[in-house]
Each structure stands twice: as C-alpha cells, then as structure tokens.
N, C-alpha and C positions, 0 to 999 in steps of 0.2 A: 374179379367181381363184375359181374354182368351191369351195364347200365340199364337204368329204369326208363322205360320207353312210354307209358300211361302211369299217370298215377290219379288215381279217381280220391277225393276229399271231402269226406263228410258230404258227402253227392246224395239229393233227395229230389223223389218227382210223384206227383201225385197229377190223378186224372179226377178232374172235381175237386169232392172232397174225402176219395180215395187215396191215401197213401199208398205208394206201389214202391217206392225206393226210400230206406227211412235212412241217413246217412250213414250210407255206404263210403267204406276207406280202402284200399288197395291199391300195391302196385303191381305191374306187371311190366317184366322185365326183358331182356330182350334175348331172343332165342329160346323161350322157355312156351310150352304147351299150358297154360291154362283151362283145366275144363272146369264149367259149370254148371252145376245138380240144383237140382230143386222139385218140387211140385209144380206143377201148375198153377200159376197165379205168382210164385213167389217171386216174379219181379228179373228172371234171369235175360228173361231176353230184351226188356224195359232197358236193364241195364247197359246190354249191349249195344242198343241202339241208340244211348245215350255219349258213346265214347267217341260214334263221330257226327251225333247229332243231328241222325233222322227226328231221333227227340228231345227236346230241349228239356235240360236238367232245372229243377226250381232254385235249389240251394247246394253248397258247395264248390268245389270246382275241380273238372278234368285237366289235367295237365298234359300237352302231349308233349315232345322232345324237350320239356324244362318253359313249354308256351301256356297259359290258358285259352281253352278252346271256349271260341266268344260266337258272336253271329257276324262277325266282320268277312266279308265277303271274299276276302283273297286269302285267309287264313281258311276260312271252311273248304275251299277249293284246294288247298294245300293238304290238309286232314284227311280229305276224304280221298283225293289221290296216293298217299301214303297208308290206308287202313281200307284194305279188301275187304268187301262184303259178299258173304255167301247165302244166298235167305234157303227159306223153307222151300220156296214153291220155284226156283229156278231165275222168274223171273226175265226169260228170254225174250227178245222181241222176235214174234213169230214172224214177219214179213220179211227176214233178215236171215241169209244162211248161216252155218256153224262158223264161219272163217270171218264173216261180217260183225256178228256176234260179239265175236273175240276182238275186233280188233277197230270195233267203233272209238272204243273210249280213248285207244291208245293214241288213233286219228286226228280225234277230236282237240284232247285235252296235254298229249305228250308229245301232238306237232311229230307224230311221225309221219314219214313217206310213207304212199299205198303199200308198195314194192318190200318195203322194210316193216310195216308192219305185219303184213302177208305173212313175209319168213320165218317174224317172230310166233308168229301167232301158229303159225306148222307146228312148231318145235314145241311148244305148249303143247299140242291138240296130240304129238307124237308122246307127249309127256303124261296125259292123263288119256293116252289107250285109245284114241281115236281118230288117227291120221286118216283111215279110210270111210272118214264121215265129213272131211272139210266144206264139202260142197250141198249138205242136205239140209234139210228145216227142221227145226225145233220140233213139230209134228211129226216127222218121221225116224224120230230117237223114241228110245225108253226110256222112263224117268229118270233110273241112272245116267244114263249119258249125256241128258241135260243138266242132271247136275254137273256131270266133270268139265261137261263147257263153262257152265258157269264156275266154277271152279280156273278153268285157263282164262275166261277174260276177265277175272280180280286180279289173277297171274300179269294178264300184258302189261297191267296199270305198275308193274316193279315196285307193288306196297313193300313197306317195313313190317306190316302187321295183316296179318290175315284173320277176320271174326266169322264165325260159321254160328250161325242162329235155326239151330237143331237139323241139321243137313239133312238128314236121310229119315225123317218122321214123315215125310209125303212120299217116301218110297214101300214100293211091295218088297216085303223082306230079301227074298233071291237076288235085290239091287243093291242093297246096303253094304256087302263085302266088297264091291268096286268101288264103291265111292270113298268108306274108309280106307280101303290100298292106297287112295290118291292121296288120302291125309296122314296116312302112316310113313310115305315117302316125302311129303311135305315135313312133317314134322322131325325126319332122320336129315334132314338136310337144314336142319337148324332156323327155319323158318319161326316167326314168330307168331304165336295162334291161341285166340282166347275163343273157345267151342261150347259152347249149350248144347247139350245130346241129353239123351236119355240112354246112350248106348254106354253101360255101366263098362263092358270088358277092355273095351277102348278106353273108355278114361282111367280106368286101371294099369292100362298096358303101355297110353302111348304120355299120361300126362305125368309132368313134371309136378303139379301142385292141384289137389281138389277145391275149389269153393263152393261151400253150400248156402243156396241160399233157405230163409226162410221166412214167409214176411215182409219182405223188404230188406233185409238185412240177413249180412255173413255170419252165421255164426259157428261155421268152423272153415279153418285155410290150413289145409293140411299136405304134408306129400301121398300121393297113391297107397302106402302100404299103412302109414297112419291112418288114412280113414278107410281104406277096406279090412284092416286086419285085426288094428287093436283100437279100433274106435271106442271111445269111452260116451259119446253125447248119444242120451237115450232119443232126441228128436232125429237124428240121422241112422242111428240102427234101427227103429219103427221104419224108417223109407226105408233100406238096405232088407231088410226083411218083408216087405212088400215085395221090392223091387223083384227080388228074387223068388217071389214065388206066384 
C-alpha cells in the first residue's frame, strides 16, 4: 500500500468573490503520476499552487507527510524544499548560468558545498540531456532546454514530490518531445508527480490516475483507461471530443 504523501480536504480558494476552488478532496500518493485536465479557468493550476502555497488556500486543509500546511515559517521552508516546482515560463534567473541555475537553491537552502553541489548539479544536467550546456545562459538555450534545467534544479532540491504546472504550453511544439522524455523517465523511476498539461497522450501514457477538473471542483478521478476509453461523464467526453479535434 503506497503511503499518502498530500492529501488536499475539502480545500476552497476564491479571488474576490470568485470561487476558483470549491472543496476540493484528494489524495496523492507516493510514487504515483497524477495528471491534471481541465479547461481553462477550471482552477487546476490554483490548485497546484495551493499544495505548497504560492497560494493560500481559504478553507480546508492540505496535508503534507501526515502535517497541516500553515504559514509558519519553518514548515513552509520545509514544504517547499520537499515539493518541486516546474512553472510555465521556466522562470530562470538570466544573470545566472545553467550550472548556477541548478544549483543556487541546493547552496543556499541544502547547505551544500560549491564543489558538491557543482557535481550534483552535472549529473542532473547529464540527466536531462544537457551536459554540453553547463556553462551557457538561459538566453542562449531553447525553450526546451530551459525547461529541462528548470527541471534539474527542482531536481538538486532532492523533492519528494515534483508539480509541473503545464510544462510545455510555452513551448513551440518540436520542443515538447524533450521535455516530456525528461518526465517519462522521471516518472519510470517512481518519482512522485502531480502534472497540469493539456498533453492528453502523456497523460494517457505516463499517468497512473486522471483528475478532472471543472469549476473548481473533481468531478471525475479515474485511472488512464477509465477516462480515455469507457468514460461514462458527458462533461468530460464534450472536452475529450474537442480536445481531439
């Protein structure tokens, strides 16, 4: 039995007096791919950034290793070294090469030596396909390739859980197959990963369990072949039938 690593409770967040997350309940478990589908608007990525509280949740409560995630200062520093973050846009600091990149946070906040984090940080960079770029600037990559760095320095941080909040949507399609390869071998290595994509074949291929949102709210949690095959909810075969054409 896999132990439960987040469990999100009856979790609501609204901007104003916009509901965006109407109590949301799930767990996620550890080693298991999570993806997340939805429209636009329907609150997936809110949700995401609610688990290690870029944005503060109104009602409910996330739970991380069996803790409530609060605003107490040594706990959120614990959270969010433990829960990788992969955004849309990269997020790289340009004045910083690929190898500084990677391995500020590990510096900073995991107390590693230069020298050791260097090494670590190779071994990542050789990891997602780009050893021959350790020493170059965010500016002189392709989008794909700053996503994979961004990708190895969530990597240096040694999370428990890796969230990807629609990875490859700010990529030109010819880059998307590298960055997924990096999350296909992440995920074959039992990594644990809760992903907002709109890349339907991947979440088909690589996830262990779909969430849809809609509204603010789950209204279907299913495995892969449940919701792409014999889907039964007419609000997710209307997407499904979009999506796909």
């Amino acid at each position: 039995m896999k132990r439960c690593l987040i469990s999100c409770q009856h979790v609501t967040k609204s901007y104003g007096d916009v509901p965006v997350l109407r109590g949301i309940s799930a767990d996620f478990l550890e080693g298991q791919v999570s993806v997340v589908l939805g429209v636009s608007g329907s609150g997936k990525s809110t949700l995401l950034r609610t688990l290690n509280r870029l944005e503060v949740h109104d009602g409910g409560q996330i739970i991380f290793e069996d803790r409530p995630i609060t605003g107490e200062p040594a706990l959120l520093r614990h959270v969010r070294s433990e829960m990788g973050m992969v955004f849309q846009q990269f997020n790289l600091f340009p004045h910083l090469s690929v190898l500084d990149n990677v391995t500020l946070a590990a510096r900073r906040v995991r107390r590693l030596k230069r020298d050791a984090a260097n090494d670590e940080a190779v071994h990542l960079l050789c990891r997602v396909g780009l050893r021959d770029h350790v020493h170059k600037y965010p500016h002189q990559l392709s989008g794909g390739q700053q996503q994979r760095v961004a990708i190895a320095r969530a990597l240096a941080m040694k999370p428990k859980v890796l969230l990807f909040d629609e990875p490859t949507s700010a990529l030109d399609p010819e880059m998307v197959k590298e960055v997924l390869d990096v999350m296909r071998q992440l995920a074959a290595s039992g990594m644990t990963m809760i992903v907002v994509t709109h890349e339907l074949a991947f979440a088909k291929e690589v996830g262990d369990r779909i969430l849809f949102l809609d509204k603010g709210t789950v209204i279907v949690d299913e495995t892969p072949t449940q919701f792409f095959e014999v889907q039964q909810n007419d609000r997710v075969k209307a997407f499904l039938g979009h999506a796909r054409h």
